[in-house]
C-alpha positions as a printed Julia matrix, in Angstrom:
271×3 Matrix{Float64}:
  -7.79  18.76  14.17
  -5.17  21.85  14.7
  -8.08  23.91  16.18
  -9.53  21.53  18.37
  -6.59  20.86  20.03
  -6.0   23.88  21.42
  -9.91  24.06  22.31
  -9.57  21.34  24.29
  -6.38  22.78  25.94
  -8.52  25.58  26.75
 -11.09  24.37  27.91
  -9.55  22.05  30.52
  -8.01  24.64  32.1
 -10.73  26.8   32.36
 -12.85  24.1   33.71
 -10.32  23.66  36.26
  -9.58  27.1   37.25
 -13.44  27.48  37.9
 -13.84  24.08  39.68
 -10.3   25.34  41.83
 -12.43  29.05  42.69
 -15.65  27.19  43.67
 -13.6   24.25  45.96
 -11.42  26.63  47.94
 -13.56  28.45  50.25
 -15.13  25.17  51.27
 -11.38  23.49  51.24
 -10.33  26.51  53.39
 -13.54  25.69  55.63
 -12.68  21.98  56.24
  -9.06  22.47  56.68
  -9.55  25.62  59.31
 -12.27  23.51  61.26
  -9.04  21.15  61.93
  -6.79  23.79  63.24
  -6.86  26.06  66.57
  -7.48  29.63  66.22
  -3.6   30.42  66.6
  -3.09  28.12  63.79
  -5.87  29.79  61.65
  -4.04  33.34  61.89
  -0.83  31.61  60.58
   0.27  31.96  57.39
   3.21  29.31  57.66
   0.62  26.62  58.52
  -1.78  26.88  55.99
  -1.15  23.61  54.6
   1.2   22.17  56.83
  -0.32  22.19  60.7
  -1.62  19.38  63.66
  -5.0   18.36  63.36
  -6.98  18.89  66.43
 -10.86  17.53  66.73
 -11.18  19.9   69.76
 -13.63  22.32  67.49
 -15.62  19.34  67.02
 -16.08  18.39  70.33
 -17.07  21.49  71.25
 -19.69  22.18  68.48
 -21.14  18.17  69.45
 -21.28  18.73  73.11
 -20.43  21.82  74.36
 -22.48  23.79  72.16
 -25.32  21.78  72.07
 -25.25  20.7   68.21
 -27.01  17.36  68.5
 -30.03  19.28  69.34
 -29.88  21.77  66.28
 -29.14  19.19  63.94
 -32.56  17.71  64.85
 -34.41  20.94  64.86
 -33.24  21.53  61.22
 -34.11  17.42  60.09
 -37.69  18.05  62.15
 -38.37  21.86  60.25
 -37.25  20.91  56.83
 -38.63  17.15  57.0
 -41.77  18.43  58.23
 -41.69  21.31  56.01
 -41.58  19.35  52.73
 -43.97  16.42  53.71
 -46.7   18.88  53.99
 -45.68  21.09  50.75
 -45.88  17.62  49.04
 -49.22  16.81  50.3
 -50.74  20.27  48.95
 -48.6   21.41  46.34
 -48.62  17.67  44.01
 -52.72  17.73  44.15
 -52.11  21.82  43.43
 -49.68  21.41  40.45
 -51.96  18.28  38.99
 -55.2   20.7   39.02
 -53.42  23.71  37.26
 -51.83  21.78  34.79
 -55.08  19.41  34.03
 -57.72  22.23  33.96
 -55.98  24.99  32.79
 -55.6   27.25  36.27
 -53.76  30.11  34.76
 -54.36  32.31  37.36
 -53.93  30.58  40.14
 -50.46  29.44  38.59
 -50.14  32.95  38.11
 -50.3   33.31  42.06
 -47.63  30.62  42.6
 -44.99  32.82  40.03
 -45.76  35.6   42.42
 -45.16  34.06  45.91
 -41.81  31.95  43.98
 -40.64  35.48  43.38
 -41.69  37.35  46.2
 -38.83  38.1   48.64
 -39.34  36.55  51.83
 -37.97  39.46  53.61
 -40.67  41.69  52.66
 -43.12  39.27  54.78
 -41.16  39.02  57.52
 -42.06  42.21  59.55
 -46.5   40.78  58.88
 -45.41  37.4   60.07
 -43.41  38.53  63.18
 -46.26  40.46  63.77
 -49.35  38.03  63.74
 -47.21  34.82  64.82
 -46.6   37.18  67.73
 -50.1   38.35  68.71
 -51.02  34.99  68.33
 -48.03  33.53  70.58
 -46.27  31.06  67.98
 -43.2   33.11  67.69
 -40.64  30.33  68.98
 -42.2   27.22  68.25
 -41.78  24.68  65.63
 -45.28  25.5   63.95
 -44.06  29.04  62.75
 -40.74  27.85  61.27
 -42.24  25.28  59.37
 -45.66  27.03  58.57
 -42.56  29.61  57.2
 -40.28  27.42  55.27
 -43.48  25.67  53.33
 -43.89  29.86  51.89
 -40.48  29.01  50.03
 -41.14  24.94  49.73
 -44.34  24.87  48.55
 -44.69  27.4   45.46
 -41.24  25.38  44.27
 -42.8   21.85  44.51
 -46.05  23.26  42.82
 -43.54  25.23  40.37
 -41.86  21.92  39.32
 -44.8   19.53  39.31
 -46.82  21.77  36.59
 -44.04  21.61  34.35
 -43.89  17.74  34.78
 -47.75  17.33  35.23
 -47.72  19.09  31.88
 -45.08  16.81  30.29
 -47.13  13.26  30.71
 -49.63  12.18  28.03
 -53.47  12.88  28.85
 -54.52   9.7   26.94
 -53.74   7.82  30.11
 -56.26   9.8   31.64
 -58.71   9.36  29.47
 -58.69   5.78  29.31
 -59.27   5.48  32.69
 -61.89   8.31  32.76
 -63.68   6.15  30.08
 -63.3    2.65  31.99
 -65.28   4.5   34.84
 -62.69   6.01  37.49
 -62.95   9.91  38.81
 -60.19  12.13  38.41
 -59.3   12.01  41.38
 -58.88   8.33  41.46
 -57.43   8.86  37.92
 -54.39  11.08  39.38
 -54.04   8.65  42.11
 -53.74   5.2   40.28
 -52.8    6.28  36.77
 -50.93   9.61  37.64
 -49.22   9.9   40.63
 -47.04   6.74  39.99
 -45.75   8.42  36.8
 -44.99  11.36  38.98
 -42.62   9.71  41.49
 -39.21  10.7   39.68
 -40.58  14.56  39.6
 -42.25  14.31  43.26
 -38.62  12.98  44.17
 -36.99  15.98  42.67
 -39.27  18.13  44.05
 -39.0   16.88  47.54
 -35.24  16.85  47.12
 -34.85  20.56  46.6
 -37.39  21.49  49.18
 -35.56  19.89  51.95
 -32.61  21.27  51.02
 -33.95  24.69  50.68
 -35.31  24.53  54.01
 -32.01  22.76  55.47
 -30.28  26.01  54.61
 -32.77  28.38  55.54
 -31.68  31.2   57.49
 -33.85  34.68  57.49
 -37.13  32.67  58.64
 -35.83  31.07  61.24
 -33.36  33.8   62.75
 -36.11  35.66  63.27
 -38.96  33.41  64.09
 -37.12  30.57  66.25
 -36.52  30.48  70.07
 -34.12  29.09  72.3
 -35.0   25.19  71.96
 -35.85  25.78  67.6
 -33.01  26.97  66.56
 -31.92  25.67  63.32
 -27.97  24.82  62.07
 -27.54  28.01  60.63
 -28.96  30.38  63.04
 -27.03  28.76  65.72
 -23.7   29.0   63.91
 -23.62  32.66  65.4
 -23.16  31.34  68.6
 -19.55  31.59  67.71
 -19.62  35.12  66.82
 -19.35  37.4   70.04
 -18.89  40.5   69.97
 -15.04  40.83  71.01
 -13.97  38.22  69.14
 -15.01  35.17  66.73
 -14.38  31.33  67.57
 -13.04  31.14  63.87
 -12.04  27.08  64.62
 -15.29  26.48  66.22
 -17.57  28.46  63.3
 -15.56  26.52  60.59
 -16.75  23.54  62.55
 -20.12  24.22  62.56
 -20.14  25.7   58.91
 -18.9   22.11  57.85
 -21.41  20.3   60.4
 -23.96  22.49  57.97
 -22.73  21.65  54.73
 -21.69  18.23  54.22
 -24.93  16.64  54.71
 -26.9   19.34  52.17
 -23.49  18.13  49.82
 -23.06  13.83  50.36
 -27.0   14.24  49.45
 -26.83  16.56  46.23
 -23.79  14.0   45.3
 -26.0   11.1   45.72
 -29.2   12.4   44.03
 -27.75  14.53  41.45
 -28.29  12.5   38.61
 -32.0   11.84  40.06
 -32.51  15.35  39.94
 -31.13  16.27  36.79
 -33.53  13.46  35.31
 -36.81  14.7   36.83
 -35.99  18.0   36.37
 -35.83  17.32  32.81
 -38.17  14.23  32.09
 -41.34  16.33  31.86
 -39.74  18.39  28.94
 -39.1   15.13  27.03
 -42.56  12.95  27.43
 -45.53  13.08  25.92
């Protein structure tokens, strides 16, 4: 009982000093997208200031935000629907029949840094005009999406008992309609994990779509450099479009956690 005292002393405050270190730069980003840019350089009000909404109202209207808010929801919605549609049919057919090399494939485009493809892409998506449109950033986002949903759904494909299968192989259905009526509605914790994470990986996308976006595409966080000029930096208005970015990606991890934490691990426990 002496020992575990202490322990417990300890670690409390460790947990807190690490919670404290991760909280404060996004603390410090939420309180300085409240302040003006005078009020951001002073040290006397770095707790103590007058709210102002003014950085808001510019990033909502001024800056156009409404529309880059919808680019991101169209690119990373439409981005994850389609990695869905092929990567769950993908995953099934490598875990059912034993695809090692094509799984082997999928480790090698989940580790493959995008940045290496970037120069090809620019390059074809160019020649063939798409550089700027919609198709190209989500066509783009489904090369990180869709090796992760496939990823994830092996590992739960491989988790669920075959003797469902089976049975319905032997009461007459394909496998096909055996993955679609047996299957797939096992699946739906693990396709909602894996659809979770690939919108959110495509929400905060950045390299693809600096590059590959135009004018009218531009996602949340390539147009957060509208605030960065080259004389000087709207430091109240970036903070305002930094939080704009990040609260939605972090009211929906709050919300889902627990469903992602459970399909993540549910295909490790069955069978």
């Amino acid at each position: 009982m002496k020992l575990r005292r202490p322990y417990k002393i300890f670690r409390t405050v460790a947990l807190t000093l690490v919670v404290l270190s991760l909280m404060a730069p996004l603390i410090w980003m939420i309180a300085a997208s409240f302040k003006t840019n005078v009020d951001i350089y002073d040290t006397d009000k770095a707790f103590v200031f007058s709210p102002t909404l003014d950085n808001y109202t510019n990033v909502l209207q001024q800056a156009n935000y409404v529309q880059f808010i919808g680019n991101s929801l169209w690119v990373a919605f439409a981005a994850t629907v389609l990695s869905l549609l092929l990567g769950v049919p993908a995953a099934y057919s490598m875990s059912r029949f034993n695809m090692k090399k094509s799984a082997l494939v999928v480790l090698m485009a989940r580790v493959i840094p995008g940045v290496s493809l970037l120069v090809p892409w620019y390059y074809v998506f160019s020649n063939l005009q798409m550089v700027g449109g919609f198709t190209v950033l989500v066509l783009s986002h489904m090369f990180v999406s869709l090796p992760l949903i496939v990823y994830i759904m092996m590992g739960y494909f491989d988790g669920l008992p075959t003797e469902l299968e089976e049975a319905a192989l032997v009461d007459g259905l394909t496998h096909i309609g055996a993955f679609r009526q047996i299957t797939l509605p096992l699946s739906v914790p693990g396709i909602a994990t894996a659809g979770i994470l690939s919108f959110i990986f495509s929400w905060n996308n950045f390299m693809f779509a600096l590059v590959l976006s135009g004018a009218d595409t531009k996602t949340l966080p390539v147009a957060i450099f509208d605030f960065v000029g080259y004389a000087s930096i709207d430091w109240g208005g970036l903070m305002a479009a930094a939080t704009v970015v990040t609260l939605p990606i972090m009211l929906i991890a709050l919300f889902v956690q627990k469903y992602v934490v459970s399909g993540l691990t549910a295909g490790a426990t069955k069978g």
